[in-house]
N, C-alpha and C positions, 0 to 999 in steps of 0.2 A: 075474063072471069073464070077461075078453076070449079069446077063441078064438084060436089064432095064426094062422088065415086074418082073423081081422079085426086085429089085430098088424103083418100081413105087410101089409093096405093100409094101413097108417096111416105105415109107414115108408116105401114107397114113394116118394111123394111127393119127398121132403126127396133120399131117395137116385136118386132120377132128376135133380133138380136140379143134384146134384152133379156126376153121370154131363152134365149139359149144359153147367155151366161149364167141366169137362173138356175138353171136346169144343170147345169156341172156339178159334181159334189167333189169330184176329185182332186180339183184346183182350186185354191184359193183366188179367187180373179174377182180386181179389185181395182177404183180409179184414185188417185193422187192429183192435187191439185198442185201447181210446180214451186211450193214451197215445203210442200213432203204429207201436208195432211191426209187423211180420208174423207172422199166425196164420195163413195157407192162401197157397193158391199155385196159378195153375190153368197148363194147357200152354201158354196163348198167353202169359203171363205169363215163362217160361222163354225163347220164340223172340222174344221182343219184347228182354227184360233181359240173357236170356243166362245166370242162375243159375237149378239146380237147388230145387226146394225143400227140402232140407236146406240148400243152402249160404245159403237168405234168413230162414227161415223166423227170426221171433227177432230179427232185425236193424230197427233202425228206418229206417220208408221213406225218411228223408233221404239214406240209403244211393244212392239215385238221383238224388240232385242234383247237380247241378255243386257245385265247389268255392265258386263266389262267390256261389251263390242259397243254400249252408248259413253262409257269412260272413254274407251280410245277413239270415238270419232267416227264409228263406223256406216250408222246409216247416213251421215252426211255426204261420208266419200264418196258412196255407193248412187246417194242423189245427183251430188256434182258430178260424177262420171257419166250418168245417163243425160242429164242435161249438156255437159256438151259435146260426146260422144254420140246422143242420142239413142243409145241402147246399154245396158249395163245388165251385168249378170255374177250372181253370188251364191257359194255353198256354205252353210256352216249352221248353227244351232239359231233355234226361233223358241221364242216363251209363248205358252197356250194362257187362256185367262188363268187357270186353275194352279198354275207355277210349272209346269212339266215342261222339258223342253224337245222339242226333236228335231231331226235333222234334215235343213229344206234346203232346197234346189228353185232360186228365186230368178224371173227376168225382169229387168224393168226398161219400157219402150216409151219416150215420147209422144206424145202426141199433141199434133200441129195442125192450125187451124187451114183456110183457103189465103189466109195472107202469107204463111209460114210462122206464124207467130205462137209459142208454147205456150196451149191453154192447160198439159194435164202430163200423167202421164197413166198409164197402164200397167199393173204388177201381177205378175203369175207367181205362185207358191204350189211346190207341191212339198210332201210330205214322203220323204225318201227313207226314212232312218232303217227300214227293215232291209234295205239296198242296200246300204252303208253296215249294216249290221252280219250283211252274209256279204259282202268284200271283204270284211275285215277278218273275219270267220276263215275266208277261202286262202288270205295274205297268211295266217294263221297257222294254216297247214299246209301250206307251199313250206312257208319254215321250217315247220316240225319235219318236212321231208327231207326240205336241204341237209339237215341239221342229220338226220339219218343218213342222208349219204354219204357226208361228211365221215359218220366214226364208220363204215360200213369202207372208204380211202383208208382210215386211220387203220384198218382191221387188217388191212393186206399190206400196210406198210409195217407193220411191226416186225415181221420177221425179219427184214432186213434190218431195222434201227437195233433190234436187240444184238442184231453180231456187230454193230458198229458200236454202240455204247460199250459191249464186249470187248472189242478191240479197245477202244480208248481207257478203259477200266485197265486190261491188262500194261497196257504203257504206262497208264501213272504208277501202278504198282511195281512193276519191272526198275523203271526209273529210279521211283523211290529208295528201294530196297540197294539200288547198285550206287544210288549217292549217297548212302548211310555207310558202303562197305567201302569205301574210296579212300586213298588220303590225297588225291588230284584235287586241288581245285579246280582246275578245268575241266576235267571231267567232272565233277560235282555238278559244275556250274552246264553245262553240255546237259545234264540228265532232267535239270530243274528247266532246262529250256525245253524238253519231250514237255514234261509234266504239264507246264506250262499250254503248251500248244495243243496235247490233248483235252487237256479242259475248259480252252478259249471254244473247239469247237465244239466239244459237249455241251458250251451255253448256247453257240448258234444253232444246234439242230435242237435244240431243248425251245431256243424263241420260237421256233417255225414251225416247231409242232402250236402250241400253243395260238400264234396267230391263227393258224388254219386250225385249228380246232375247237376254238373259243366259240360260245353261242353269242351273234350280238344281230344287231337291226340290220338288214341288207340295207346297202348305202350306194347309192350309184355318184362316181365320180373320176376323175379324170386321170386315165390311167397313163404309164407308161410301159409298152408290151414288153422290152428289154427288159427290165425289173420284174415283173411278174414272172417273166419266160426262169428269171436267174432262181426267182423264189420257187418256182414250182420245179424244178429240174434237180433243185436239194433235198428235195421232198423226193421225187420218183426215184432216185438212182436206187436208194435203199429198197425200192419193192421191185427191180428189176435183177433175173440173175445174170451170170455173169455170162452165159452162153447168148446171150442177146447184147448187143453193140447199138449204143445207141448216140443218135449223131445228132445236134441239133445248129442249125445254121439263122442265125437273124442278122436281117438288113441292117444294117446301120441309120441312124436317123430316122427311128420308124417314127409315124405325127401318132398322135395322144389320138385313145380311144377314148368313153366316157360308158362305164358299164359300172355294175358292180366285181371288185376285184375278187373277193373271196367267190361268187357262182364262177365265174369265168375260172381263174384255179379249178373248182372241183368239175369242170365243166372240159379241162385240159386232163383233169387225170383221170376223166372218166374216159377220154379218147386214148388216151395212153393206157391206162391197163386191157382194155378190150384188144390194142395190138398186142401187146404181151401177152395175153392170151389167145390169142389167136398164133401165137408160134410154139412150135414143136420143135422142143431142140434147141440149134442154132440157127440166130436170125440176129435180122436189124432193124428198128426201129428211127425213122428219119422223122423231126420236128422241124419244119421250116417254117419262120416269119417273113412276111412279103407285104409289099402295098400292092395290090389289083384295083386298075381303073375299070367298072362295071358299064358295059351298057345295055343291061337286060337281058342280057345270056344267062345269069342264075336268077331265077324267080325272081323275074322284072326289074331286081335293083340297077339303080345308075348310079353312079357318081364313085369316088375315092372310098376304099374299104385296107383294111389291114385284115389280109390273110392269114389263117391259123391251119398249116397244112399237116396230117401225121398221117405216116406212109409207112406200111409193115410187107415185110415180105413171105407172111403168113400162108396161110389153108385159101383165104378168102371166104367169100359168103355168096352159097347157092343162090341161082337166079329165083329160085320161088321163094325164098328168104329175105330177098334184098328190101322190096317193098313196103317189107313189116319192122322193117328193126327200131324204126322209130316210135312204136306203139306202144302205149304204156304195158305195164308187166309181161311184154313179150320179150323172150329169153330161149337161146340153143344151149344155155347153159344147163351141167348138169342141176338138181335140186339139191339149194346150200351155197352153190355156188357166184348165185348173181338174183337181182330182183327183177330183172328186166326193166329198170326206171332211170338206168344211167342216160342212156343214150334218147330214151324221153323227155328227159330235163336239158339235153341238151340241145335238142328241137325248141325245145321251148324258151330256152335263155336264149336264142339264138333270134326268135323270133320277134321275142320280146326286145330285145335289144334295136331292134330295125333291121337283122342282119339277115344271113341263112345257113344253113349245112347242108351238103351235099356229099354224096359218097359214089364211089368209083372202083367195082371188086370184081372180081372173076374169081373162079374157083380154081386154087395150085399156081393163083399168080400173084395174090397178094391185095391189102385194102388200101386207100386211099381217102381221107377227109378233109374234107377244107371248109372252115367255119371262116365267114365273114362276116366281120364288126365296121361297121361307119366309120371312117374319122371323124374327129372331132375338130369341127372349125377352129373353136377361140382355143388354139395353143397354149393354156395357161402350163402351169408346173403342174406335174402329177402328184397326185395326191392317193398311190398305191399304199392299201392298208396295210402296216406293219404288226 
């Protein structure tokens, strides 16, 4: 026979548990019966939804969906995945009683009797939308930066595009004027082939500005580095002078990365004017693409990576220097000359992408960087933004 002091700790338990989900305000935490209803109902459940538990209790959970996530079927999936996955988990917009909706962060767990048999399940709701409100806030101004560093490229490429538009301006005109004054048709026809030719590529350096200049959604997706390396080397030649040689060598057959094209571009030509700037004079400028197998010699990555190497034979950068260059608005540059956020966003694309940059300088001998990106397993076609 059980004693009621030993009765009294046996129920304990269970009813202090209760007494604890009570007690949350911050989560919705709440039981489902395994064909989706509500059987319990705890306080933060009521401050989160906004009904009483009489007025839910019995109601199926769909009850908090938007109208077009119970059109398309969604709190059923979301059931059937936890039933037989036995845990299921979802982000997206929930209805309060009052019409309002915000942005939850839901888990839903199984629960299974001493037979194994699904008597329920368990649902946590929190209320995240202020979360999702400064992400999107933060994604926001990551753009508006890119988006600055971007015309800030555009700003130092111009002097060279204007003597090349210069140039091709004065060939059409030249041309023109000497197939007016001709009576050759082959030379006519010789002159209209310059014309020709300088204004096919006055459209291609007009596209390329244009892509890389264009404001749109950063888009990650499956690049091919040969094509970016081609697109971004038509872009730099015009900001480089002629006292700097610049040599760029890619592997053949390199495998597909999966980043977004356009940061990675501005994320090359932020590595590239820093070497140009960093020579006085005459100098050279080396861009080499390479596969590197990783096993944890550069900040712990393993596995297959595509190397982005730029190598100058510049000043280099002072040992008390070296440490900081990747820090946001830190800059050796004069004032006017740079914001110190180049080579910060390039830490950061860098990181973000799964990859790393490392750098390799001494001073009167020259820098060295090497950005590595992942490869990308499923070899689809690339899908380099034009």
């Amino acid at each position: 026979m059980v004693s009621a002091d030993c009765l009294d700790h046996a129920i304990m338990p269970a009813h202090r548990y209760e007494q604890l989900v009570q007690s949350v305000v911050d989560y919705a935490i709440y039981m489902l019966d395994p064909t989706g209803h509500v059987v319990s109902w705890n306080a933060g459940a009521q401050r989160i939804k906004g009904y009483r538990a009489d007025e839910v209790i019995g109601q199926h959970f769909s009850l908090f969906f938007t109208p077009q996530d119970r059109t398309e079927g969604r709190p059923e999936r979301l059931l059937r995945q936890a039933l037989e996955q036995g845990v299921a988990q979802d982000e997206g917009w929930r209805v309060r009683k009052d019409g309002t909706q915000f942005w939850a962060l839901v888990g839903l767990d199984v629960i299974r009797d001493d037979q194994g048999q699904v008597v329920g399940l368990a649902k946590v709701t929190r209320d995240i939308t202020d979360r999702r409100e400064s992400a999107l806030q933060l994604d926001a101004m990551r753009a508006q930066l890119f988006q600055a560093q971007k015309l800030e490229a555009l700003g130092q490429l111009t002097g060279g595009l204007a003597h090349d538009f210069n140039n091709m301006l004065t060939i059409i005109i030249s041309s023109a004027r000497l197939a007016l004054a001709t009576q050759d048709p082959a030379r006519a026809q010789r002159m209209l082939q310059h014309i020709l030719d300088a204004g096919q590529r006055g459209t291609e350096l007009t596209q390329q500005l244009l892509s890389f200049a264009r404001h749109r959604k950063l888009d990650v997706a499956c690049v091919a580095p040969a094509n970016l390396i081609a697109a971004t080397r038509g872009l730099l030649e015009h900001a480089l002078p002629g006292s700097i040689d610049l040599r760029v060598l890619v592997q053949p057959d390199l495998p597909l990365i999966e980043v977004d094209a356009g940061q990675l571009q501005m994320v090359l030509l932020n590595l590239l004017f820093n070497a140009r700037d960093a020579i006085t004079g005459q100098g050279r400028i080396g861009l080499t693409v390479d596969v590197a197998e990783l096993a944890g010699e550069v900040e712990g990555l393993r596995g297959g990576f595509v190397r982005f190497e730029v190598e100058d034979n510049g000043e280099g950068i002072a040992p008390a220097v070296l440490p900081r260059i990747f820090e946001p608005f830190f800059t050796t540059k004069p004032f006017g000359k740079g914001t110190g956020l180049g080579l910060s966003q390039v830490y950061g694309f860098a990181r973000q992408s799964g990859g790393a940059i490392c750098v390799d300088s001494e001073p009167g001998r020259g820098t060295c960087m090497q950005l590595y990106l992942p490869i990308h397993q499923d070899r689809t076609d690339s899908q380099l933004d034009r």
